[in-house]
PDB file of N, H, CA, C and O in Angstrom:
ATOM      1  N   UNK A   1      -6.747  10.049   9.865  1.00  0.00           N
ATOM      2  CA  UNK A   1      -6.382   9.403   8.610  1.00  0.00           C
ATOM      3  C   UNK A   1      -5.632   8.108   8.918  1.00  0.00           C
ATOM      4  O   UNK A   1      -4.930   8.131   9.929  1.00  0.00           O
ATOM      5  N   UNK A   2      -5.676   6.871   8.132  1.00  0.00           N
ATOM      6  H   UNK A   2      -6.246   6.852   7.310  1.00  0.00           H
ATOM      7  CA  UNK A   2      -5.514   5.909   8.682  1.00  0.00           C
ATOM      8  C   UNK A   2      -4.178   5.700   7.686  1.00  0.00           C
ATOM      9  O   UNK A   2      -4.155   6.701   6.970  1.00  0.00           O
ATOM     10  N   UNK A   3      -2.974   4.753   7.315  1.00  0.00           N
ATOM     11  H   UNK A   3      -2.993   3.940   7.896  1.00  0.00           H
ATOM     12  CA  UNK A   3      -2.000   4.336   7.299  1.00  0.00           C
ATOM     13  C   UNK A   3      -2.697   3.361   6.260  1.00  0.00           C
ATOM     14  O   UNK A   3      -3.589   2.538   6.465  1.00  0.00           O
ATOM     15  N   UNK A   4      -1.862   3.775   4.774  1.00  0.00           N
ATOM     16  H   UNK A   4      -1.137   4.444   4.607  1.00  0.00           H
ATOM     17  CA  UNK A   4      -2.076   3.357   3.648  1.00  0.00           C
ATOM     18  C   UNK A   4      -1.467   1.815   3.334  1.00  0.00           C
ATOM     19  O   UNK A   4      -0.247   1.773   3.492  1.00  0.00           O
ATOM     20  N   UNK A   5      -2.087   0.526   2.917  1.00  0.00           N
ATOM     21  H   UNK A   5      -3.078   0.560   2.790  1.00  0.00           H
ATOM     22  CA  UNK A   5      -1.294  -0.434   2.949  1.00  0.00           C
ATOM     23  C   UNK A   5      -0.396  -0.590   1.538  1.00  0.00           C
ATOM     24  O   UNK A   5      -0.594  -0.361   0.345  1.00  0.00           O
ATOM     25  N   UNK A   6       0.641  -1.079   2.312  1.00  0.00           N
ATOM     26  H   UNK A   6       0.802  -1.264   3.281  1.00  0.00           H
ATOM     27  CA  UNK A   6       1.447  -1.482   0.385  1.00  0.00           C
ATOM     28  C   UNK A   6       1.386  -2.708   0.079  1.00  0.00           C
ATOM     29  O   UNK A   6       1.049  -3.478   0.978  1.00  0.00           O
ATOM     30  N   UNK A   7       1.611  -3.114  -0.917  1.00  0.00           N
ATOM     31  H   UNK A   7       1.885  -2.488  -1.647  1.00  0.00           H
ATOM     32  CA  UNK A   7       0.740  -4.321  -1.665  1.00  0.00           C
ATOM     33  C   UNK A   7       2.339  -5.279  -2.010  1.00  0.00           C
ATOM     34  O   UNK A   7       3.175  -5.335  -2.913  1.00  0.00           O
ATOM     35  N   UNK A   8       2.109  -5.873  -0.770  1.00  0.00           N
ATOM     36  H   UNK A   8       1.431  -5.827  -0.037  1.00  0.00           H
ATOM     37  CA  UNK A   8       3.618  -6.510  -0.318  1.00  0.00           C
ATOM     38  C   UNK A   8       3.974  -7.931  -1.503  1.00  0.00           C
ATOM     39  O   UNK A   8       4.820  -8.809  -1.332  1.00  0.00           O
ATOM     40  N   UNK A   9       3.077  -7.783  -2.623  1.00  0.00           N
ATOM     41  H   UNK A   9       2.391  -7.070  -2.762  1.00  0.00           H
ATOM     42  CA  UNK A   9       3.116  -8.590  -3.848  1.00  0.00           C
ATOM     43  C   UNK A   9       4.205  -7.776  -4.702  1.00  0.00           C
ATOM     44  O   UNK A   9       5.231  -8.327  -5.102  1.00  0.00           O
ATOM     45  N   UNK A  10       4.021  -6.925  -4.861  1.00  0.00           N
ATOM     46  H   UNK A  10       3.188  -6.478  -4.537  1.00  0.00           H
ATOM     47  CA  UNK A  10       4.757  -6.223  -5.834  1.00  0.00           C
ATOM     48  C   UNK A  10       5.684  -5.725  -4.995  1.00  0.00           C
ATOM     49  O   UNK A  10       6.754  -5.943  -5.563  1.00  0.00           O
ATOM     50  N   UNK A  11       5.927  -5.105  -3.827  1.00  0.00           N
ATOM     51  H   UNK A  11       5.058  -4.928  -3.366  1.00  0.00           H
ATOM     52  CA  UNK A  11       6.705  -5.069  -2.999  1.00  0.00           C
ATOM     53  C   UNK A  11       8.173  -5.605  -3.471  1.00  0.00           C
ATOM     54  O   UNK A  11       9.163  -5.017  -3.904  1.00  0.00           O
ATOM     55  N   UNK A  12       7.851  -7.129  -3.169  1.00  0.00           N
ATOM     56  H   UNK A  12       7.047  -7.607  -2.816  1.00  0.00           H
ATOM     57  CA  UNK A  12       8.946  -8.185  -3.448  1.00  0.00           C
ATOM     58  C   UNK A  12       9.427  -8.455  -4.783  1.00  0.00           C
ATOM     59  O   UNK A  12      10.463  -9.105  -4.926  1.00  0.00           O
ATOM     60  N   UNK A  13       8.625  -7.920  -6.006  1.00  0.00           N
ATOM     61  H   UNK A  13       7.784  -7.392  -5.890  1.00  0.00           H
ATOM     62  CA  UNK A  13       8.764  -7.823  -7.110  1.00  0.00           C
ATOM     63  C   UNK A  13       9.554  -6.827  -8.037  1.00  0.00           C
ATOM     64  O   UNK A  13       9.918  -6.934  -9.208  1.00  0.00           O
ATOM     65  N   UNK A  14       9.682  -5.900  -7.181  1.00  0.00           N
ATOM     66  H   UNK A  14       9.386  -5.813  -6.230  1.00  0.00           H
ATOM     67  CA  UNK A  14       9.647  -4.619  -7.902  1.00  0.00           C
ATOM     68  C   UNK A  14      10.890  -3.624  -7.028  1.00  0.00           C
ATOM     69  O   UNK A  14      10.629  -3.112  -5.939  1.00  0.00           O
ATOM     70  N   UNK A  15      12.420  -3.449  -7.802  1.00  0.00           N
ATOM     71  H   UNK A  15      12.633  -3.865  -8.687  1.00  0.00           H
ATOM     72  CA  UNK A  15      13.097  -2.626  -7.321  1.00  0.00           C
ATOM     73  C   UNK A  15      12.707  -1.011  -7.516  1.00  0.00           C
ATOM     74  O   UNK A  15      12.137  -0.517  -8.489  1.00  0.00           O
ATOM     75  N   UNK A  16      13.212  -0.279  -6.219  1.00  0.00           N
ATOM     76  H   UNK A  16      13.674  -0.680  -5.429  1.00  0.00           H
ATOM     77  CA  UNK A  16      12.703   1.667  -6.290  1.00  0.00           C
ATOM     78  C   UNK A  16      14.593   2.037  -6.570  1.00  0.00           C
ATOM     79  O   UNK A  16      15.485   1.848  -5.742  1.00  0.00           O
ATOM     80  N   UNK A  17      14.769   2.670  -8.170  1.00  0.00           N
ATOM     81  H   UNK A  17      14.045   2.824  -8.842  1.00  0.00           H
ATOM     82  CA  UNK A  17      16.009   3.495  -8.156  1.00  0.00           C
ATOM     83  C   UNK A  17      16.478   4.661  -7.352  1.00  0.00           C
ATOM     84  O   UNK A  17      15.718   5.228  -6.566  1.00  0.00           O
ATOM     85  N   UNK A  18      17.499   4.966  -7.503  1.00  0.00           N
ATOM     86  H   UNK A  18      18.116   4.506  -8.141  1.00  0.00           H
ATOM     87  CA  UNK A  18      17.352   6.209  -6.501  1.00  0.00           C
ATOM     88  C   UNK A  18      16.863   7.606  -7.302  1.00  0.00           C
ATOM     89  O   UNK A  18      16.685   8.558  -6.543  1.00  0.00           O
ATOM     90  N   UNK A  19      16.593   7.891  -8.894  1.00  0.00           N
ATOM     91  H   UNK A  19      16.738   7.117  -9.511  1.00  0.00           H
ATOM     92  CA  UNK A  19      15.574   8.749  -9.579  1.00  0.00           C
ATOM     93  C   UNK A  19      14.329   8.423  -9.374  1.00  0.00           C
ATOM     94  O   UNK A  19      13.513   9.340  -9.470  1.00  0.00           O
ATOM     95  N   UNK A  20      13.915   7.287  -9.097  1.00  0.00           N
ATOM     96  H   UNK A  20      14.578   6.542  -9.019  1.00  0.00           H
ATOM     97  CA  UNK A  20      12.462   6.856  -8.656  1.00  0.00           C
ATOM     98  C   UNK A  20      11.839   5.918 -10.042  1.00  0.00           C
ATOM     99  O   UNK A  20      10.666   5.682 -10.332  1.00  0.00           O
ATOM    100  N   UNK A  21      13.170   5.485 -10.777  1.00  0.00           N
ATOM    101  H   UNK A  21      14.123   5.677 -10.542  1.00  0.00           H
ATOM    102  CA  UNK A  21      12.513   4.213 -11.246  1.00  0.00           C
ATOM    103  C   UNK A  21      12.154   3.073 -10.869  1.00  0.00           C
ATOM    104  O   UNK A  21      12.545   2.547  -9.827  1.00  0.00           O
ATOM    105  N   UNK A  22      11.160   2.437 -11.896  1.00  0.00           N
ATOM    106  H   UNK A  22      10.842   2.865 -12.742  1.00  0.00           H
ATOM    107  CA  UNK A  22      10.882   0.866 -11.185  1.00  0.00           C
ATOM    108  C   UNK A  22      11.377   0.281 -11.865  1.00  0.00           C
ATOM    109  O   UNK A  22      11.542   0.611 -13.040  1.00  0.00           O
ATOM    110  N   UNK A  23      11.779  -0.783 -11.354  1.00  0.00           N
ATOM    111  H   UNK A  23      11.645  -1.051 -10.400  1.00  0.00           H
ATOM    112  CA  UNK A  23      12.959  -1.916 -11.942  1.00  0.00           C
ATOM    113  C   UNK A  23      12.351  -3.640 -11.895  1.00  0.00           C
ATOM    114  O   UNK A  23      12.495  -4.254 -10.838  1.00  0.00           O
ATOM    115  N   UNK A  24      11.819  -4.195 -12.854  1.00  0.00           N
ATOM    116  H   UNK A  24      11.702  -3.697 -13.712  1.00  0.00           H
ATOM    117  CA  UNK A  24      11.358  -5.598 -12.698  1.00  0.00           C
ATOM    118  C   UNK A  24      12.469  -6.387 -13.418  1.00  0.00           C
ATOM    119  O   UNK A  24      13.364  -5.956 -14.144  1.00  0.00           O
ATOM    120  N   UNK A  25      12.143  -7.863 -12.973  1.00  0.00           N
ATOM    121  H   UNK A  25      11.415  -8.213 -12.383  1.00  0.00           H
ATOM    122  CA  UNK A  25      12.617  -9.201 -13.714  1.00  0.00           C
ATOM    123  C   UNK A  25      11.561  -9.742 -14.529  1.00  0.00           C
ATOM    124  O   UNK A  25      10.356  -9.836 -14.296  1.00  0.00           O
ATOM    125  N   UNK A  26      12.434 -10.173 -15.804  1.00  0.00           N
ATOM    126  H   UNK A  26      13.413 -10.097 -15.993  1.00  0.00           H
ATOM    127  CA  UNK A  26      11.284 -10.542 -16.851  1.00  0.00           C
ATOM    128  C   UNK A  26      11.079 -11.913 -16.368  1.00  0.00           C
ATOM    129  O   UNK A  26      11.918 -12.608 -15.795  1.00  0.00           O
ATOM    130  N   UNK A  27       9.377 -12.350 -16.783  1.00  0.00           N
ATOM    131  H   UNK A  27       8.696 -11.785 -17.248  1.00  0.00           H
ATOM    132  CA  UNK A  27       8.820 -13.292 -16.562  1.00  0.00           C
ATOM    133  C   UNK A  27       9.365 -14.831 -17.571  1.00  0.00           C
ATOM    134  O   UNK A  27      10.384 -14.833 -18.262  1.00  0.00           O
ATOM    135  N   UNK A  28       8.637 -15.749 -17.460  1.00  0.00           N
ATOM    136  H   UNK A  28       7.810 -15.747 -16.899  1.00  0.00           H
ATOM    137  CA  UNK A  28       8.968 -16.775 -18.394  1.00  0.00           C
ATOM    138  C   UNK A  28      10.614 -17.330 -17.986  1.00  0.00           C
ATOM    139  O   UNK A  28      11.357 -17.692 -18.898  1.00  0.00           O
ATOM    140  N   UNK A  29      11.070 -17.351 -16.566  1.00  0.00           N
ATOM    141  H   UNK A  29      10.466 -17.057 -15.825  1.00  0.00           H
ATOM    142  CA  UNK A  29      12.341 -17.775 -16.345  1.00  0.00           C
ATOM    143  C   UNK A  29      12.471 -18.426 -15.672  1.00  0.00           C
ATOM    144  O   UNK A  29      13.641 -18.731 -15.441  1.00  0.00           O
ATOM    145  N   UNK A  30      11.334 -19.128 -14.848  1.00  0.00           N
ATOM    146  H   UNK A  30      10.384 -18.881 -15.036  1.00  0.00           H
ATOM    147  CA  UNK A  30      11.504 -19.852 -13.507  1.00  0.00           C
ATOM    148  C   UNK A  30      11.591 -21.531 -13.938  1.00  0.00           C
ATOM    149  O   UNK A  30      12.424 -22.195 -13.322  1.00  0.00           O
ATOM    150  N   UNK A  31      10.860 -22.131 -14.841  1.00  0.00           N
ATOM    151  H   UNK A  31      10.182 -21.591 -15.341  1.00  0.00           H
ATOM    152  CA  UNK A  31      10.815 -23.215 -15.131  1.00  0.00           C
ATOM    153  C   UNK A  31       9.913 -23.512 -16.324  1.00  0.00           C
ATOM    154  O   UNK A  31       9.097 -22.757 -16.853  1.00  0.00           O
ATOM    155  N   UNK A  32      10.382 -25.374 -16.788  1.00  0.00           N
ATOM    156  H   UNK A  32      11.045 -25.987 -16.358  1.00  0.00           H
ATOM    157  CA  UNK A  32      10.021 -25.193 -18.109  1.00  0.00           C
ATOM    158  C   UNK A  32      11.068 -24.617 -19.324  1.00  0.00           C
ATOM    159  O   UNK A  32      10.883 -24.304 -20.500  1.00  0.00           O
ATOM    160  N   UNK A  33      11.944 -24.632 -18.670  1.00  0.00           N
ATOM    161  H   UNK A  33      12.094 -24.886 -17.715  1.00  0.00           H
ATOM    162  CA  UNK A  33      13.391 -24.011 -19.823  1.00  0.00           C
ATOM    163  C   UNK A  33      14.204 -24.677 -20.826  1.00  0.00           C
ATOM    164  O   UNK A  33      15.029 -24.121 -21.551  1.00  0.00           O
ATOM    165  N   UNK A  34      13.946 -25.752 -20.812  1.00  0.00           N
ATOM    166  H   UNK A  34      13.276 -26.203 -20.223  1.00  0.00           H
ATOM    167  CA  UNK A  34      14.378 -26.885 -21.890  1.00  0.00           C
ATOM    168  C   UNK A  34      14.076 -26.347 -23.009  1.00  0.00           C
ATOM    169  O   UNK A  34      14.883 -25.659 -23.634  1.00  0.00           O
ATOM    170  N   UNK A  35      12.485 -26.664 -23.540  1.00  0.00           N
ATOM    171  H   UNK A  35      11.829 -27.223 -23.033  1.00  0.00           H
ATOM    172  CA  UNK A  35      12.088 -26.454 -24.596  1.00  0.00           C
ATOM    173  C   UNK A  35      12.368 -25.234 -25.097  1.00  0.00           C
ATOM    174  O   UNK A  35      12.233 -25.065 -26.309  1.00  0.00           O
ATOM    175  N   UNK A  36      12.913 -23.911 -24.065  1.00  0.00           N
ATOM    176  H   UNK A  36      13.023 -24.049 -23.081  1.00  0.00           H
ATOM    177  CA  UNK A  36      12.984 -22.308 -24.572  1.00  0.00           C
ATOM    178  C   UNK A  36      14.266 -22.202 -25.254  1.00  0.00           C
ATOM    179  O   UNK A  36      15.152 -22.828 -24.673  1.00  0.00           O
ATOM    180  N   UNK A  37      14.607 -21.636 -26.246  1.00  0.00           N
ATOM    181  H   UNK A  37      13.887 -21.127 -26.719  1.00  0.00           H
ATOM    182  CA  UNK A  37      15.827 -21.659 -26.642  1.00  0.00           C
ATOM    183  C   UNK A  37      17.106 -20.891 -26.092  1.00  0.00           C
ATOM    184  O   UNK A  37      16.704 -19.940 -25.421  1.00  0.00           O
ATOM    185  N   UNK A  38      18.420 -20.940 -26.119  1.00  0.00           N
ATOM    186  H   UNK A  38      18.747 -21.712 -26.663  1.00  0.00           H
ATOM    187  CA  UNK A  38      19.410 -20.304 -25.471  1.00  0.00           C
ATOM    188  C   UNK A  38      19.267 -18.748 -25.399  1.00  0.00           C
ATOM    189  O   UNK A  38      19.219 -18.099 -24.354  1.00  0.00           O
ATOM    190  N   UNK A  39      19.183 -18.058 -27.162  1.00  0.00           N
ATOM    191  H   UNK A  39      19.221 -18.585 -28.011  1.00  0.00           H
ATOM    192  CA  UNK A  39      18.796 -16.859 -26.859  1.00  0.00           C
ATOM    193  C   UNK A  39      17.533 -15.953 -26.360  1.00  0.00           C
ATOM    194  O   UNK A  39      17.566 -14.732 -26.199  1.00  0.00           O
ATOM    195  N   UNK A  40      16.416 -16.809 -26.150  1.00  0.00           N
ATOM    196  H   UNK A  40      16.390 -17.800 -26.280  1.00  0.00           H
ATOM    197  CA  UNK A  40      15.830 -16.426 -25.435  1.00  0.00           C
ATOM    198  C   UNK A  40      15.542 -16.611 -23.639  1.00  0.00           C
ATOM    199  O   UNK A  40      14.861 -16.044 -22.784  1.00  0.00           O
ATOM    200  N   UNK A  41      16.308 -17.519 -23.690  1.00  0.00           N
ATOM    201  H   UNK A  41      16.861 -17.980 -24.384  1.00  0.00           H
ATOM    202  CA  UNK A  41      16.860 -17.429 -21.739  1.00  0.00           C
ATOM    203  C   UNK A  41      17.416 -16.333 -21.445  1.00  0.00           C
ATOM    204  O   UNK A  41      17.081 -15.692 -20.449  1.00  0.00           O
ATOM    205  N   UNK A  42      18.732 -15.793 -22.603  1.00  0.00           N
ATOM    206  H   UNK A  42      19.004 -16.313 -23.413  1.00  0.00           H
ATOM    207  CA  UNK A  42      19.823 -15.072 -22.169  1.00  0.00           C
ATOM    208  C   UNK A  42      19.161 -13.940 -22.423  1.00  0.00           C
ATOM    209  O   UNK A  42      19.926 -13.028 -22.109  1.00  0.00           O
ATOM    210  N   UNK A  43      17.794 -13.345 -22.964  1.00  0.00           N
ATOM    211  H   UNK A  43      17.172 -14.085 -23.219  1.00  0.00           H
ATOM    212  CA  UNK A  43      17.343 -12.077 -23.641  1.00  0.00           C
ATOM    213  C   UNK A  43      16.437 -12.006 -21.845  1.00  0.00           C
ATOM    214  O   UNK A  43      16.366 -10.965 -21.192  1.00  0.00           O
ATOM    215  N   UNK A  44      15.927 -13.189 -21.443  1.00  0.00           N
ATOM    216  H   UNK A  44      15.984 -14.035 -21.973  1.00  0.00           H
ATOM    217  CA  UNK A  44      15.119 -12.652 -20.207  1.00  0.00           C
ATOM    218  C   UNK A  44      15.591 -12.586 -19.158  1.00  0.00           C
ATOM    219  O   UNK A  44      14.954 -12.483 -18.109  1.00  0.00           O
ATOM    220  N   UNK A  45      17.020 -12.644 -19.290  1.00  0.00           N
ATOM    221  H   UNK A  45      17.537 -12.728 -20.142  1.00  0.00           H
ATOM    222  CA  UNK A  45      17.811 -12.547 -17.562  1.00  0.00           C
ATOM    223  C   UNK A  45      18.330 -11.107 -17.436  1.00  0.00           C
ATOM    224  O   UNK A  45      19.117 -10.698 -16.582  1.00  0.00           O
ATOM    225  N   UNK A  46      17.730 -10.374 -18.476  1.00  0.00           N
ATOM    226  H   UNK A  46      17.091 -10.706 -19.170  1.00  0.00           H
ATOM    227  CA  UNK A  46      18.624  -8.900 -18.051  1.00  0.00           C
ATOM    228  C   UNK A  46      17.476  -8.237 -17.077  1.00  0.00           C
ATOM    229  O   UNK A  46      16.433  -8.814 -17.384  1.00  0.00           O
ATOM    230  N   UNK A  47      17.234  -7.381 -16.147  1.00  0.00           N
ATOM    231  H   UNK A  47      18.082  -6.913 -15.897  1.00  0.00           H
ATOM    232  CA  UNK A  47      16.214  -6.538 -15.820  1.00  0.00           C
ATOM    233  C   UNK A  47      15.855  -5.470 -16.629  1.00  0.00           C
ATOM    234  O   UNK A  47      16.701  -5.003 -17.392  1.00  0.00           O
ATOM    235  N   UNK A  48      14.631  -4.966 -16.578  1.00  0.00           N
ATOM    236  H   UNK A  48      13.944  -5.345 -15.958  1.00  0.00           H
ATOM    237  CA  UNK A  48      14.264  -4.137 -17.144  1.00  0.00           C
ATOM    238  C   UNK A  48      13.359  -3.096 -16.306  1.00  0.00           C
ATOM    239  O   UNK A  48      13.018  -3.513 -15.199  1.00  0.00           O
ATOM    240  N   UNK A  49      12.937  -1.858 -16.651  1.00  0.00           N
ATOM    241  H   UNK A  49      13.214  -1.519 -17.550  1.00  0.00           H
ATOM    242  CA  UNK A  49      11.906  -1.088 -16.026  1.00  0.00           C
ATOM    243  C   UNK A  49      10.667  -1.481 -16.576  1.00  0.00           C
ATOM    244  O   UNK A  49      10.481  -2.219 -17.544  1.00  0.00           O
ATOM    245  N   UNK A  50       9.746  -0.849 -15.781  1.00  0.00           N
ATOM    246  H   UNK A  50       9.897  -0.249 -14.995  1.00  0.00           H
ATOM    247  CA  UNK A  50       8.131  -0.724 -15.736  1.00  0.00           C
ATOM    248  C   UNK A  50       8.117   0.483 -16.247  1.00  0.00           C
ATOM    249  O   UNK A  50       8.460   1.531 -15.702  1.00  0.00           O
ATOM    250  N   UNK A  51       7.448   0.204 -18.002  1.00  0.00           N
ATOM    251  H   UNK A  51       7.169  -0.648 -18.445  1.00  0.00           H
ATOM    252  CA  UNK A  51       6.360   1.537 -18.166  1.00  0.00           C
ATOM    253  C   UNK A  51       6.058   2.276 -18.108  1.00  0.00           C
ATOM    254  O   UNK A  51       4.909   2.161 -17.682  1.00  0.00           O
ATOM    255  N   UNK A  52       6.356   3.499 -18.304  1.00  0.00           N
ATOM    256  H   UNK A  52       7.290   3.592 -18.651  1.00  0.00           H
ATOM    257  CA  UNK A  52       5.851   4.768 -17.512  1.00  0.00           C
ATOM    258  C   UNK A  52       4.232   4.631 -17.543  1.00  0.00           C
ATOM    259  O   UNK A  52       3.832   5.117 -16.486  1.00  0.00           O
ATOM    260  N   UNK A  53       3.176   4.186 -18.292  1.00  0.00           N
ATOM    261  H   UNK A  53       3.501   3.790 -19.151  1.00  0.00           H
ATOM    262  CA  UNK A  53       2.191   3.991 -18.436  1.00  0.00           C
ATOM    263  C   UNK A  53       1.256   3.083 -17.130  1.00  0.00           C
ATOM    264  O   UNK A  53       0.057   3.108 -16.853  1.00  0.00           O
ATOM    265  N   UNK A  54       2.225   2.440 -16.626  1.00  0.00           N
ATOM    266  H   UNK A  54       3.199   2.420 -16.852  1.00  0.00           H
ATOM    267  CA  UNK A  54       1.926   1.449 -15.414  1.00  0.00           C
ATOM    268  C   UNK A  54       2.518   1.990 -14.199  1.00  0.00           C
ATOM    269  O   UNK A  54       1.882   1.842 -13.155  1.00  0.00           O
ATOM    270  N   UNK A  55       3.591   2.570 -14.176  1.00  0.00           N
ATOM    271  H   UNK A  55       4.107   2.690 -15.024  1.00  0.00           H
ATOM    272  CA  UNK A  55       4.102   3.389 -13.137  1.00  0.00           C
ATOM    273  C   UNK A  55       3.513   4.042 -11.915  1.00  0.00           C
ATOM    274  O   UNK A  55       3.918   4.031 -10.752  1.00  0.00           O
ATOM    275  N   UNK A  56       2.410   4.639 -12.483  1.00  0.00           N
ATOM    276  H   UNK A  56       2.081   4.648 -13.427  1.00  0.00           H
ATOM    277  CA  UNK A  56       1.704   5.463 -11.696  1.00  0.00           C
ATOM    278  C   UNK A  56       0.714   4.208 -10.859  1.00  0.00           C
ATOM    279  O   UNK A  56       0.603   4.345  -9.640  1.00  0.00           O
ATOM    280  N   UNK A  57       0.070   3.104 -11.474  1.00  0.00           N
ATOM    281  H   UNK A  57       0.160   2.993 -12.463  1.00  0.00           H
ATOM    282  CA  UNK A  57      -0.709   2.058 -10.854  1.00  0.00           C
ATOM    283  C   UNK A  57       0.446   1.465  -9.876  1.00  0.00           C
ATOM    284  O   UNK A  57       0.144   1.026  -8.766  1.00  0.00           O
ATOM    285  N   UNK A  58       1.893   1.477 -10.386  1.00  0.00           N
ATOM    286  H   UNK A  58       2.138   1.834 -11.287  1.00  0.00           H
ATOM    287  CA  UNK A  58       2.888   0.736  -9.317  1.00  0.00           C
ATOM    288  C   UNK A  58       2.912   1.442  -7.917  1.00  0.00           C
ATOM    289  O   UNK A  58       2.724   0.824  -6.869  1.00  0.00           O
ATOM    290  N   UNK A  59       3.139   2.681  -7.981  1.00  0.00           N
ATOM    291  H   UNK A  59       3.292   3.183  -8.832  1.00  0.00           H
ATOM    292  CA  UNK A  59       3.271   3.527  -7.197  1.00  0.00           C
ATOM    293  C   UNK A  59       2.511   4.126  -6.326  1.00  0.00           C
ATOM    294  O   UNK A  59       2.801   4.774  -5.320  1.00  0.00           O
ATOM    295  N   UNK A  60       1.095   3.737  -6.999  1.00  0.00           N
ATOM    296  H   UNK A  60       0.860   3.211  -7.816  1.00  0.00           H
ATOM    297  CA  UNK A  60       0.107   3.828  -6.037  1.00  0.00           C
ATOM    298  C   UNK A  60       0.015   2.616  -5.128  1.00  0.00           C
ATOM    299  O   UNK A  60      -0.364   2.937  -4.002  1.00  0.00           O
ATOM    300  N   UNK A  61       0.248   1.320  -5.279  1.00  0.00           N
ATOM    301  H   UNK A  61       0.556   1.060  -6.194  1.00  0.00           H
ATOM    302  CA  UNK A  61       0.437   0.379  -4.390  1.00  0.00           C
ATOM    303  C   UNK A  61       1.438   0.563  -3.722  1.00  0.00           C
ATOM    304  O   UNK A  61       1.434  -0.152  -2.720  1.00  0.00           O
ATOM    305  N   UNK A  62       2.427   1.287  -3.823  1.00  0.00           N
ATOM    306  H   UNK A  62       2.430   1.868  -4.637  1.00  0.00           H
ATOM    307  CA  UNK A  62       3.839   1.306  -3.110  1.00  0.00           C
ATOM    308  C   UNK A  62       3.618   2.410  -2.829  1.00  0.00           C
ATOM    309  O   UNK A  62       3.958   3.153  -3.749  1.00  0.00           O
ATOM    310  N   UNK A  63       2.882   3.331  -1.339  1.00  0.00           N
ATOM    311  H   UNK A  63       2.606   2.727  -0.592  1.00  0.00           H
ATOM    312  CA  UNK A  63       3.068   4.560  -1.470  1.00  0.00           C
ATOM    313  C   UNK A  63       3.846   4.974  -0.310  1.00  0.00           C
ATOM    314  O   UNK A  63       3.695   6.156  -0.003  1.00  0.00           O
ATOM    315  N   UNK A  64       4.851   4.103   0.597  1.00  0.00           N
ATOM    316  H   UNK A  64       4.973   3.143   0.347  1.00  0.00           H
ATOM    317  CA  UNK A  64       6.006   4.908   1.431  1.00  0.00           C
ATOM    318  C   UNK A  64       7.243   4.084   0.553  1.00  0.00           C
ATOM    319  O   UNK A  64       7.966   3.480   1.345  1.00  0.00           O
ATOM    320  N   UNK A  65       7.617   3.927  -0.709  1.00  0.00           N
ATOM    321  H   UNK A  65       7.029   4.417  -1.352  1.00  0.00           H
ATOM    322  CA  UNK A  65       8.580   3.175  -1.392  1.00  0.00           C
ATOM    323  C   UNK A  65       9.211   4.354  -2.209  1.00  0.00           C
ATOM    324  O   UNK A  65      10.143   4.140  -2.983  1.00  0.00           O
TER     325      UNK A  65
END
């Protein structure tokens, strides 16, 4: 049996809790922020989890995580 690869994209994307949640940063924050308004900068800097619905697709790319 050969040694499963992890998908070192999401890797870098994606924190593992110690219950085994996934933990992302919301998108729409890197640049281009002028035109976005204050409360919506300050609404996308919090982290959030992944889905339980997507979870299982995360986790299959991450499978020694």
């Amino acid at each position: 049996m050969y040694k499963l690869k992890t998908s070192k994209a999401i890797k870098k994307r994606i924190k593992v809790t110690s219950n085994g949640k996934l933990l992302r940063h919301s998108s729409n924050r890197s640049h281009l922020l002028q035109k976005k308004r204050s409360k919506r900068k300050r609404r996308l800097r919090h982290v959030s989890t992944v889905n339980l619905s997507d979870q299982v697709n995360f986790k299959n790319s991450l499978p020694y995580i």
